[in-house]
DOBA-338855 format. One record per residue (C-alpha): residue number from 0; x negated, y, z. Coordinates in nm, 4 decimals. Example, Ala and Ser with C-alpha at 12.3 -4.5 7.8 and 13.67 -1.06 7.14 Angstrom:
// DOBA-338855
PT|0|-1.2300|-0.4500|0.7800
PT|1|-1.3670|-0.1060|0.7140
***
This chain:
// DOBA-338855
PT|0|-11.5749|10.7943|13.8345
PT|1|-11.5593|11.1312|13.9374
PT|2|-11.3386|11.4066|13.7265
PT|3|-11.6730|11.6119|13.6131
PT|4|-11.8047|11.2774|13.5199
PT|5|-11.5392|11.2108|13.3110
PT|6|-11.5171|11.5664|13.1196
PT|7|-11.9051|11.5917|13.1121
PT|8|-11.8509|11.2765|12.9129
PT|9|-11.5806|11.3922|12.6971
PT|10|-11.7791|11.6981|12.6543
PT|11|-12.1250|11.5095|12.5534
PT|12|-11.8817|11.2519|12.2899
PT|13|-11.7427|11.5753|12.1274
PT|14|-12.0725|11.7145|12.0873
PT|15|-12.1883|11.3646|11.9505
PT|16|-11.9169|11.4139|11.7710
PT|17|-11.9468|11.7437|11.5777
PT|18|-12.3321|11.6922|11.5168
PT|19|-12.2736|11.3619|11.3267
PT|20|-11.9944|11.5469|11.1238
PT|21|-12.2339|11.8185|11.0315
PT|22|-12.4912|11.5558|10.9229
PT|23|-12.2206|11.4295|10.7246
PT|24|-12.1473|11.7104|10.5332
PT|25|-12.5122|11.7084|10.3812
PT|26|-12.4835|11.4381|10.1783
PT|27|-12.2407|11.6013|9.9965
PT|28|-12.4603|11.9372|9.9834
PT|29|-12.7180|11.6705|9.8257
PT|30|-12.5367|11.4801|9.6048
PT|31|-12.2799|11.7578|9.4404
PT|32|-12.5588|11.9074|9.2613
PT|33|-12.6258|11.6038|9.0170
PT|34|-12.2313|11.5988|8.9639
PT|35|-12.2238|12.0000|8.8865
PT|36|-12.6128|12.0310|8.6859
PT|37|-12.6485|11.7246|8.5855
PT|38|-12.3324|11.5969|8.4450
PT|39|-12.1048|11.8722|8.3644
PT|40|-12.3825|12.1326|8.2229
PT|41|-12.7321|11.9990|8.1394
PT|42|-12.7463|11.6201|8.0621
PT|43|-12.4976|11.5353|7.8017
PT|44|-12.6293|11.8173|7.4851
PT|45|-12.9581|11.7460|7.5988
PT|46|-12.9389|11.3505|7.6227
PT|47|-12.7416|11.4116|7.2727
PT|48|-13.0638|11.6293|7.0406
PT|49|-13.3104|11.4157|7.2565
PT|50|-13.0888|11.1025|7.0603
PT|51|-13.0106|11.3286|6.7428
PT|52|-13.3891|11.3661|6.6560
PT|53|-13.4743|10.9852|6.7167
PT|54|-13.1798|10.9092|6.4829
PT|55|-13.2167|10.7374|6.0915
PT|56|-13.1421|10.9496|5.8332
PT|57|-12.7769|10.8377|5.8376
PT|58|-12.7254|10.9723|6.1928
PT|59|-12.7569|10.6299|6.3864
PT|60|-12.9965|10.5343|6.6947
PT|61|-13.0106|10.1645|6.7580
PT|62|-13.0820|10.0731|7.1460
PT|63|-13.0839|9.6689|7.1392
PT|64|-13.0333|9.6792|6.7673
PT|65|-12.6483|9.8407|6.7809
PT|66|-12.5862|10.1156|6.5121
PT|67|-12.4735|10.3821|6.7370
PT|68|-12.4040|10.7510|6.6298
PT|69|-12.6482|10.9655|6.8508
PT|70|-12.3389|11.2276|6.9039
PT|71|-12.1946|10.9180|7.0864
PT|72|-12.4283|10.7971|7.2920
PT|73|-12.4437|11.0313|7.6332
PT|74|-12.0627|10.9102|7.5879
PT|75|-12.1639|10.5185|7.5519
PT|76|-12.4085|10.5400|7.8581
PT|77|-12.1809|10.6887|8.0828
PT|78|-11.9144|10.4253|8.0182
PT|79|-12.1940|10.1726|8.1037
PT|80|-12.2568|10.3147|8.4239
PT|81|-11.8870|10.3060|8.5411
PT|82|-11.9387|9.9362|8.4469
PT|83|-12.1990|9.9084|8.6169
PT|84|-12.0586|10.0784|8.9156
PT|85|-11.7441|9.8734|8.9221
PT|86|-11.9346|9.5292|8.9756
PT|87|-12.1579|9.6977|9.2518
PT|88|-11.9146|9.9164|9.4546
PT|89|-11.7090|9.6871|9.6022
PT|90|-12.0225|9.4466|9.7152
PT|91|-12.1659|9.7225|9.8484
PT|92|-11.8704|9.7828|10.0427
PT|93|-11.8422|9.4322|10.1461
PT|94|-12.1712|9.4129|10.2535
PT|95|-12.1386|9.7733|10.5179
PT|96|-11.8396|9.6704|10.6570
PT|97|-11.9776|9.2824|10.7392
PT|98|-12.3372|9.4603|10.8316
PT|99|-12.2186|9.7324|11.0123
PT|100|-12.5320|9.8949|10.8343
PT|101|-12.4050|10.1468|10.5775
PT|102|-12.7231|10.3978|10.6566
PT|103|-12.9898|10.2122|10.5030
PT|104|-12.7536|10.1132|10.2245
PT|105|-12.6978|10.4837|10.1555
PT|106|-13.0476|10.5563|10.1495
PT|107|-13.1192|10.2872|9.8816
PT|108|-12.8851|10.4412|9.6752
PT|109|-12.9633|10.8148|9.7175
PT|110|-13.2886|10.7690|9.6589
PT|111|-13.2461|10.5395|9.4213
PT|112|-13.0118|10.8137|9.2212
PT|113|-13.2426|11.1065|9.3348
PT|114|-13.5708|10.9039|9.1289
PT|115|-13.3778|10.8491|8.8268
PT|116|-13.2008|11.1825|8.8301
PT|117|-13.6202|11.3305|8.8723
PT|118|-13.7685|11.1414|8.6218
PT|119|-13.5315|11.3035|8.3654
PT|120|-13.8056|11.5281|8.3378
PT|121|-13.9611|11.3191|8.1521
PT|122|-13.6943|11.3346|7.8847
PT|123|-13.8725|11.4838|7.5662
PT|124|-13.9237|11.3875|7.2368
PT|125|-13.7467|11.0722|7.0987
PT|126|-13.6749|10.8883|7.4718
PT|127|-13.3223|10.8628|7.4239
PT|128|-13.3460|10.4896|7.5508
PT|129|-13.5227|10.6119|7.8734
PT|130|-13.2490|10.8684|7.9017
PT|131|-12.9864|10.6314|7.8975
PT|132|-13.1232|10.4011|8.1444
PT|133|-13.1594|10.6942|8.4113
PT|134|-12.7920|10.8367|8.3429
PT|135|-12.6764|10.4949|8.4342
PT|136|-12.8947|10.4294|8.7019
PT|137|-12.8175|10.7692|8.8222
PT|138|-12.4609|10.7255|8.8013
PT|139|-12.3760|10.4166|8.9417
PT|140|-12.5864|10.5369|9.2230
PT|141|-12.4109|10.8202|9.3416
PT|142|-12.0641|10.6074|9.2996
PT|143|-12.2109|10.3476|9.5179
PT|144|-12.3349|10.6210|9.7499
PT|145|-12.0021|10.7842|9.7600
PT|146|-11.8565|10.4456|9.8562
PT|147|-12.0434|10.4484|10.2035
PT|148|-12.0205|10.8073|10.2613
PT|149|-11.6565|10.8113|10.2464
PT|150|-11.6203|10.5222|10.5145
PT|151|-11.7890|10.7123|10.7494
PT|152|-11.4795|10.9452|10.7462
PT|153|-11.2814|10.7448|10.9932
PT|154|-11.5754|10.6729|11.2320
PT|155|-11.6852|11.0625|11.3032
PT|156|-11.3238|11.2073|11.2765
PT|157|-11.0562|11.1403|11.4908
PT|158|-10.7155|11.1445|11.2994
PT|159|-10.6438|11.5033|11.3543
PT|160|-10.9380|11.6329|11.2345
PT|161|-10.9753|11.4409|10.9493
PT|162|-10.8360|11.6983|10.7308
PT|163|-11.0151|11.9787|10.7900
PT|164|-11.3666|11.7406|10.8075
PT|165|-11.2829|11.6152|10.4506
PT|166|-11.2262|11.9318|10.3390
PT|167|-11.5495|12.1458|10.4825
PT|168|-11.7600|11.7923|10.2712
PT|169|-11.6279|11.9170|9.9417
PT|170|-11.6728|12.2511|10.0310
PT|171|-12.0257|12.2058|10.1369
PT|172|-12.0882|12.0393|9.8247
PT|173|-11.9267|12.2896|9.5526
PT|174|-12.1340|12.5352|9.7123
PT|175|-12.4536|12.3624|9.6954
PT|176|-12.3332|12.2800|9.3124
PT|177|-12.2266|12.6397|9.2755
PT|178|-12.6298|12.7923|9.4217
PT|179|-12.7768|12.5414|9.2553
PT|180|-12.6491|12.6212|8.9248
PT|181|-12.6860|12.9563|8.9643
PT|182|-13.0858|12.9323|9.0082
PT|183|-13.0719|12.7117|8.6905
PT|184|-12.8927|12.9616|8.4804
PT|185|-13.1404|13.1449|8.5897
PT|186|-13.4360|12.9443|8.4729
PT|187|-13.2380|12.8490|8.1453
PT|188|-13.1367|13.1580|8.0351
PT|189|-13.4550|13.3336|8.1161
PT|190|-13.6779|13.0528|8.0311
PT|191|-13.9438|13.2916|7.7941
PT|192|-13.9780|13.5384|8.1009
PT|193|-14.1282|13.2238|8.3042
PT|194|-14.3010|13.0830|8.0168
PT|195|-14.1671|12.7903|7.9808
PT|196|-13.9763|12.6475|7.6588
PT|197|-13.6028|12.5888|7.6521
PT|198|-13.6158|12.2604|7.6662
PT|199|-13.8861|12.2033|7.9621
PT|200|-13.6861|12.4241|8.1395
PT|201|-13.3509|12.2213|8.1036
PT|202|-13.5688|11.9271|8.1805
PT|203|-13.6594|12.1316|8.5116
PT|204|-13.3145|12.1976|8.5887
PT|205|-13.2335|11.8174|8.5386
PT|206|-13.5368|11.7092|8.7813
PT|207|-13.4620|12.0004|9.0451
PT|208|-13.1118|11.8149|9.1058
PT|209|-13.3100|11.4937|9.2030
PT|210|-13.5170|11.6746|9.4338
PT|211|-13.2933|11.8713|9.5661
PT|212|-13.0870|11.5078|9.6449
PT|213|-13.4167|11.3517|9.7853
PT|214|-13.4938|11.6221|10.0341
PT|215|-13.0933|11.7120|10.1552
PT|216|-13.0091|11.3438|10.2014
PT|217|-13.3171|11.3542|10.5360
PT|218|-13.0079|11.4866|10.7064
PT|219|-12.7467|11.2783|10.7487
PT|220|-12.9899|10.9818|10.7577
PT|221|-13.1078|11.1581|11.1018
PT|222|-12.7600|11.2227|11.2126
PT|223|-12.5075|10.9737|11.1142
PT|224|-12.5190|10.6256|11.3109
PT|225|-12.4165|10.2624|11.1982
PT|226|-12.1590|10.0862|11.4420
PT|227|-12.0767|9.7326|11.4435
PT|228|-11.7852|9.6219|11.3107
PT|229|-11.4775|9.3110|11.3590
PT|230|-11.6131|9.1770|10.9859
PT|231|-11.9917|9.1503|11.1025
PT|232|-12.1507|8.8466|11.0342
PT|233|-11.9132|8.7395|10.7164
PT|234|-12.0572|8.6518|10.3973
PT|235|-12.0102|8.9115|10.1538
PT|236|-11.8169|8.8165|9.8517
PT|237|-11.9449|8.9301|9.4782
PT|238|-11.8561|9.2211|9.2338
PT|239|-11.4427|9.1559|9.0629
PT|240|-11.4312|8.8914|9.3549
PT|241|-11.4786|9.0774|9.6028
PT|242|-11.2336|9.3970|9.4664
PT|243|-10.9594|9.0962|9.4334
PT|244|-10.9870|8.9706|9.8095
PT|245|-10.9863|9.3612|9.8694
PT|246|-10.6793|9.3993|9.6782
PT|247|-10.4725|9.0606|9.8022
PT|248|-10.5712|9.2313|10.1686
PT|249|-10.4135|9.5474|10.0520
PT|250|-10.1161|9.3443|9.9453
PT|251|-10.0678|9.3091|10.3060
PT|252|-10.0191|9.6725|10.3298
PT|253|-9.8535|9.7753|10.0472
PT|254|-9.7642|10.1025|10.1180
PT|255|-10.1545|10.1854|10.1357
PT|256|-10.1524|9.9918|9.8236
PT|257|-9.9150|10.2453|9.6940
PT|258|-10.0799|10.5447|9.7590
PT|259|-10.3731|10.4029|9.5920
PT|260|-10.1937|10.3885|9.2588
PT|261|-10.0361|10.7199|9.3162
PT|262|-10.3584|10.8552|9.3509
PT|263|-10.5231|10.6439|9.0613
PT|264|-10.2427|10.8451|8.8032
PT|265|-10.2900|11.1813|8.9083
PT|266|-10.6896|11.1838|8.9751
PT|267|-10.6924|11.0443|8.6433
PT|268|-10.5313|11.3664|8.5382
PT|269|-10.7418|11.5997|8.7363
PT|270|-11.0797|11.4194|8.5926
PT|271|-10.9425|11.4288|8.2384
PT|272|-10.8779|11.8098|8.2938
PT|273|-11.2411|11.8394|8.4465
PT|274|-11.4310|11.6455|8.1553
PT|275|-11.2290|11.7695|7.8588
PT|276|-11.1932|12.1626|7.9402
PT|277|-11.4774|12.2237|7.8056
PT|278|-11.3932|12.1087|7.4855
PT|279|-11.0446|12.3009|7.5018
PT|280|-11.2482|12.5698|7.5254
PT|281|-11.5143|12.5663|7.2485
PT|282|-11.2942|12.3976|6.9774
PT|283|-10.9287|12.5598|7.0905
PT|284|-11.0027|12.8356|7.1904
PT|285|-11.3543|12.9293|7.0134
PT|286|-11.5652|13.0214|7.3428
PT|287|-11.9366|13.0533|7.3673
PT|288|-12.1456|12.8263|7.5298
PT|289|-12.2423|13.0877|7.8249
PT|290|-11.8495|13.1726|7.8619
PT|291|-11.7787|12.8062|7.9770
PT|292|-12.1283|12.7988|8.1729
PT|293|-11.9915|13.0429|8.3675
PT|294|-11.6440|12.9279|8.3849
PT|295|-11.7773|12.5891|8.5448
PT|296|-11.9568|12.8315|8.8211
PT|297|-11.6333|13.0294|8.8357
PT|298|-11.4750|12.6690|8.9341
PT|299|-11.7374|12.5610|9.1827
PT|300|-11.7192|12.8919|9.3794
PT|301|-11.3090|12.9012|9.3588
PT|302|-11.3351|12.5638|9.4650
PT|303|-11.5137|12.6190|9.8259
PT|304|-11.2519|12.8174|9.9398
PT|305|-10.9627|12.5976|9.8068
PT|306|-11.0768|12.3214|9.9698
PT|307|-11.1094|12.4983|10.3254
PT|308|-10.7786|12.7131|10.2113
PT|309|-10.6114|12.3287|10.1418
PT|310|-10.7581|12.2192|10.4463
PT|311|-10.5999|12.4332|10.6754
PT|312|-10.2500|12.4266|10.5025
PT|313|-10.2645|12.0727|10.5847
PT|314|-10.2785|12.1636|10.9662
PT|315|-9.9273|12.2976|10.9220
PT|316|-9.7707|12.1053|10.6925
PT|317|-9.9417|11.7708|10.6580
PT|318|-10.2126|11.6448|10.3964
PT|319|-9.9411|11.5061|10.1802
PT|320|-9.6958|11.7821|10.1325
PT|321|-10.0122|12.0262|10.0714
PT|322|-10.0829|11.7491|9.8216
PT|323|-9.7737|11.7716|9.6042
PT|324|-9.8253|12.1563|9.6389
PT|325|-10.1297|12.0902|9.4773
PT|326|-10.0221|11.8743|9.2049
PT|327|-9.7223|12.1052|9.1063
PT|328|-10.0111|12.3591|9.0528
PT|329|-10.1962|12.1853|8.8285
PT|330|-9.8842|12.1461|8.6444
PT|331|-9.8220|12.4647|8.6242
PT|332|-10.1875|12.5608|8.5295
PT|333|-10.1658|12.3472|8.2653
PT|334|-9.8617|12.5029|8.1481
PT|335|-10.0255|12.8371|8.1371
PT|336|-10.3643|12.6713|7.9539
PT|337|-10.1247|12.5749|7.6591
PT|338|-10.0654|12.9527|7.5726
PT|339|-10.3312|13.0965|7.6206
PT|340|-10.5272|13.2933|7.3485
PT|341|-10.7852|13.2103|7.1252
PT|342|-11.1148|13.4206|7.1570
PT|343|-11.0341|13.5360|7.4938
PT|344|-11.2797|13.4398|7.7547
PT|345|-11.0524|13.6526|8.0377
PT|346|-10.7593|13.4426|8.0515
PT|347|-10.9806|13.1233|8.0673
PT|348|-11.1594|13.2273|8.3341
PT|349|-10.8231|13.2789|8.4631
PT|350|-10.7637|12.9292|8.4026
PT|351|-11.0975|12.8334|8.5557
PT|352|-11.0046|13.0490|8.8640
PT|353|-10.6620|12.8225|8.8901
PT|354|-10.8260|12.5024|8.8833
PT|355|-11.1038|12.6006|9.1147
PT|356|-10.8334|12.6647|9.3901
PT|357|-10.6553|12.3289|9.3648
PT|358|-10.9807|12.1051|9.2491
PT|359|-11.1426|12.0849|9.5980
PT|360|-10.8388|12.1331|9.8224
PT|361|-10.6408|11.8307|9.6235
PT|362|-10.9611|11.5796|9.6057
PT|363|-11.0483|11.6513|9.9634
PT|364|-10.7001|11.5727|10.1519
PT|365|-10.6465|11.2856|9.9252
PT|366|-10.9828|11.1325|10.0490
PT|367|-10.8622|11.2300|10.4392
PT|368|-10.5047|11.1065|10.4001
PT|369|-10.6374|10.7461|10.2408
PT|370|-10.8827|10.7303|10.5368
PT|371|-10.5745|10.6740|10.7596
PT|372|-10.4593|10.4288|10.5872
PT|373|-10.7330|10.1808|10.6111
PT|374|-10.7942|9.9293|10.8853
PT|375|-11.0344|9.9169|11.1476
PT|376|-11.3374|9.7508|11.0225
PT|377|-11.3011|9.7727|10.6555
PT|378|-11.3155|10.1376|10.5645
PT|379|-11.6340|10.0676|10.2843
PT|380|-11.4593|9.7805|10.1584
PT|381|-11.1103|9.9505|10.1013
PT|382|-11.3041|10.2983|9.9954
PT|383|-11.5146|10.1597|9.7263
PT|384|-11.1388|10.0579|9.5883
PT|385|-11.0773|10.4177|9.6485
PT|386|-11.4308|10.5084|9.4902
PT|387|-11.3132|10.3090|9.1933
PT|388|-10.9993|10.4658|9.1482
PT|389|-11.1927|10.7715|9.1258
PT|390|-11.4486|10.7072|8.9061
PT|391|-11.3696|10.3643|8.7718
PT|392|-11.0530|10.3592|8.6396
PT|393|-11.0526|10.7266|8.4747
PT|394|-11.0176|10.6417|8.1309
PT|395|-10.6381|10.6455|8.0663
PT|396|-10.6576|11.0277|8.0741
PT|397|-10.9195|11.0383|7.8348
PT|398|-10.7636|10.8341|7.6165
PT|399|-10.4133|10.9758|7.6368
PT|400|-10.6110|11.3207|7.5327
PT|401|-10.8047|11.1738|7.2670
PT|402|-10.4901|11.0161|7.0905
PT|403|-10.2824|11.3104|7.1161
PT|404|-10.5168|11.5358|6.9177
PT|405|-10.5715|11.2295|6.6731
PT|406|-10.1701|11.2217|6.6161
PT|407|-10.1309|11.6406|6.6091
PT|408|-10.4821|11.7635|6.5210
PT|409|-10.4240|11.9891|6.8315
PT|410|-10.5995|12.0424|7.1256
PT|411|-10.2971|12.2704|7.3123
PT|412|-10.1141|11.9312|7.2572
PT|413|-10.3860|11.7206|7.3762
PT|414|-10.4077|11.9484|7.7152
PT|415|-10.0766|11.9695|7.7736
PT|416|-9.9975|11.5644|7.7471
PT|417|-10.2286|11.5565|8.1083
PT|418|-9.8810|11.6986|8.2715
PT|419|-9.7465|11.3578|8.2645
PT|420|-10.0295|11.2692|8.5085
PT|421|-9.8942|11.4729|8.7741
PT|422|-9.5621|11.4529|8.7103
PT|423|-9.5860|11.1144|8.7128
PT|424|-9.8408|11.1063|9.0302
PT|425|-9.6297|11.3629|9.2243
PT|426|-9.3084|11.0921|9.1864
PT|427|-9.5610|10.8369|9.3213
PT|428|-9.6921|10.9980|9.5448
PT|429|-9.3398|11.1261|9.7027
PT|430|-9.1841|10.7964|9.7525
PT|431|-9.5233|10.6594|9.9887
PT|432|-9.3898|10.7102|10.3368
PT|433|-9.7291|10.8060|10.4768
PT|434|-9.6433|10.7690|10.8090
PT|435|-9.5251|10.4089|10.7908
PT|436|-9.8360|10.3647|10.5951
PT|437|-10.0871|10.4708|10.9065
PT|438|-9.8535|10.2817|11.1150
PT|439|-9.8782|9.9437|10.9187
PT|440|-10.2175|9.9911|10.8817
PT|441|-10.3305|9.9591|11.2455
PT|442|-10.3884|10.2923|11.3162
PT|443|-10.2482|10.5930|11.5225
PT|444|-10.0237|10.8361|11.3356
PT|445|-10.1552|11.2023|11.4226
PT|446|-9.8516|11.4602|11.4656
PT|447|-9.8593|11.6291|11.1166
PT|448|-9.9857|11.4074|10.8041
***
C-alpha cells in the first residue's frame, strides 16, 4: 500500500472521525434542555399547585390511596424515577455492550423522554397523577439515555482528545439549556403580550423542551454508528444483578473502582449544591423568584465557557489535576456563599457566576477521565455504573443538608456542611493513581491525564 494510500486513509478516518463527534455533541444540545427548563425552573412549582389544588382540605393528595402532602410530591416522584432508573440503567448497559447496538437503544429512550416531557402540556387542572407518571417516565429516560451516550465517548475519541470532546458535549448542552431558557423567560414573563395565560404558557415551555429533544436527537442518530463488540452475543443479566456482576468486574480493577467512589462523594456535593441553591437563596437569603431565574441562566452561560476553559487546562496539566483545581473551587465558593448577605441579589449572582465556571469544566473531565478507565467492550455497562453514581446515588448530600438545618435551623450551616464533600472527594480522588488505572484497565495511557 502506497504512502498516499495510507494518509488518504488516515485523512478519510479523521474526518469519520470528527463528523461522528459533532453528531455526538447533539444529543447533549437535545437533551440539556429538559435538565435546565424542565427540572431546575418549570416542573417542580408547577407539578406542586397542579397537586396543591387537587389536594383534601387537610393538604393531602392520595395517588394509590397514600396520604401524601401535595408540597411533597414533585419531591416523591422524582425519587421514584431514580428508582426506576437504577433497575433499568445497568440492563440497558448490558444489553449495548452484548448488542453492539446502543443507537436504536438511544432512540427508544429519547423519544421515549421527548413524548412524556411533550405531553406535559397537558398538565392542567387537577392531573397531578398524570404529572407524576411523565416526570418519571421522563426522568429515567434521559438517565438511561445518558448511559449510552456516554459509552460512545471511548469509540469516537482517541485518548488524547477525549478531554477536550467531553468538554465541547457539556458545553453544547448548557448552551442549548442557556437559549432555550432564555426564549421561555420570554414567553413566561411576557405571557399577557402573547395572549396566553400563565399557566398555558409554563405548560408551553414544559412541551417546547420535548420537542426541542425530539427534533435535535435526528442528529446523532444520522451520525453516530454502532460497532460490534468482544461481549456480543452474551445474555444480558437483569437490573441489581446485573450492577453486581458490573461491580465484582470492577473489583478486578480496583483502582477504576476507586475513582468511581471518589467521584460518587464529590458529585454528590456538586448536585446537592445544584438542587438546593435555590432554596439558599429564597429562604437565606430572601431573593425573588426572577433573581434566581436568572441566576440559573447566569450558571448555564458561565458554564459553556468553563467547560471549554476546563477542557483546555486539562491539555496542560491532565484531567485530574484540573479536577482537584476544580474541587478546591467549589470549596472555596462555598466558603464565600456562607457570608454572603441577605437581600443582595449582586453577590449571589456572584456566587452563581463561581459555580457556573467550575459546574461544566468539573462534570465534563470527570466523564473523560472515567472513559479511560473502562475496558474495551464494556464502556455502557461500566458507564451506566457511572450514570448511577451521578444520578442514582445523590441522596447523601441532600440528606446531609436537610439534617443540618433540622439540627441549627440554618441554612448558611446547611450550605456550608457540602464542604465535606469535596474535601473529602479531593482526598479520594488524590490517592487514585490514574495512570496505573488506564494501564490496568487495558488501555493506552495518553501523555498528560
Amino acid at each position: 500500500m502506497g504512502t498516499e494510500t495510507v494518509r488518504a486513509q488516515a485523512t478519510e478516518e479523521v474526518t469519520e472521525r470528527r463528523r461522528e463527534q459533532r453528531g455526538w455533541y447533539f444529543y447533549d444540545w437535545a437533551c440539556s434542555v429538559y435538565s435546565t427548563s424542565v427540572l431546575t425552573v418549570f416542573l417542580g412549582p408547577y407539578l406542586t399547585s397542579v397537586a396543591k389544588h387537587a389536594a383534601d382540605a387537610d393538604g393531602f393528595v392520595h395517588p394509590l390511596g397514600i396520604p401524601v402532602r401535595a408540597g411533597s410530591f414533585f419531591a416523591y416522584a422524582v425519587s421514584a424515577s431514580v428508582i426506576v432508573s437504577i433497575f433499568v440503567m445497568p440492563m440497558a448497559g448490558a444489553a449495548a455492550d452484548r448488542t453492539g447496538r446502543k443507537k436504536p437503544l438511544l432512540a427508544l429512550c429519547a423519544y421515549l423522554g421527548a413524548t412524556a416531557t411533550t405531553g406535559m402540556f397537558f398538565l392542567d387542572g387537577d392531573r397531578y397523577l398524570l404529572g407524576g407518571l411523565l416526570l418519571i417516565v421522563a426522568n429515567a429516560s434521559v438517565a438511561v439515555s445518558m448511559v449510552l451516550y456516554n459509552s460512545y465517548l471511548p469509540q469516537i475519541a482517541p485518548p488524547e482528545e477525549r478531554d477536550a470532546v467531553s468538554s465541547r458535549g457539556w458545553a453544547f448542552g448548557y448552551a442549548a439549556g442557556s437559549l432555550m431558557l432564555v426564549v421561555n423567560l420570554v414567553l413566561y414573563s411576557a405571557h399577557d403580550s402573547f395572549g396566553v395565560s400563565e399557566s398555558t404558557a409554563v405548560r408551553i415551555c414544559l412541551a417546547s423542551a420535548g420537542v426541542w429533544w425530539g427534533a435535535f436527537t435526528l442528529v446523532p442518530l444520522k451520525r453516530l454508528r454502532d460497532r460490534p463488540t468482544a461481549s456480543a452475543g452474551q445474555a444480558p443479566g437483569h437490573g441489581w444483578r446485573q450492577l453486581a456482576a458490573t461491580v465484582r468486574d470492577m473489583r478486578g480493577k480496583p483502582l477504576t473502582l476507586a475513582f468511581l467512589f471518589a467521584y460518587l462523594v464529590y458529585n454528590d456535593g456538586i448536585q446537592t449544591v445544584i438542587s438546593q441553591a435555590s432554596v439558599y437563596g429564597s429562604e437565606e437569603l430572601r431573593l425573588s423568584q426572577s433573581t434566581l431565574i436568572v441566576a440559573v441562566l447566569l450558571v448555564q452561560v458561565l458554564a459553556v465557557g468553563g467547560a471549554l476553559g476546563m477542557g483546555r487546562l486539562a491539555r496542560t496539566y491532565g484531567a485530574k489535576r484540573t479536577i482537584l483545581g476544580s474541587l478546591v473551587a467549589w470549596t472555596v465558593t462555598l466558603g464565600a456563599g456562607y457570608f454572603l448577605p441577605a437581600g443582595a441579589p449582586v453577590w449571589f449572582f456572584v456566587l452563581a457566576a463561581g459555580i457556573g465556571l467550575v459546574l461544566g469544566g468539573s462534570q465534563a473531565l470527570s466523564r473523560s477521565l472515567f472513559s479511560h478507565l473502562v475496558p474495551s467492550g464494556k464502556e455502557a455497562e461500566y458507564f451506566s455504573a457511572y450514570e448511577m453514581s451521578d444520578r442514582g446515588m445523590s441522596w447523601l448530600g441532600p440528606l446531609l443538608f436537610g439534617l443540618t438545618y433540622q439540627l441549627t435551623g440554618s441554612y448558611r450551616d446547611a450550605i456550608i456542611s457540602l464542604v465535606a464533600f469535596f474535601v473529602i472527594g479531593f482526598v479520594l480522588l488524590a490517592r487514585v493513581p490514574v495512570r496505573q488505572a488506564v494501564h490496568d484497565a487495558g488501555n493506552p495511557v495518553p501523555d498528560r491525564i
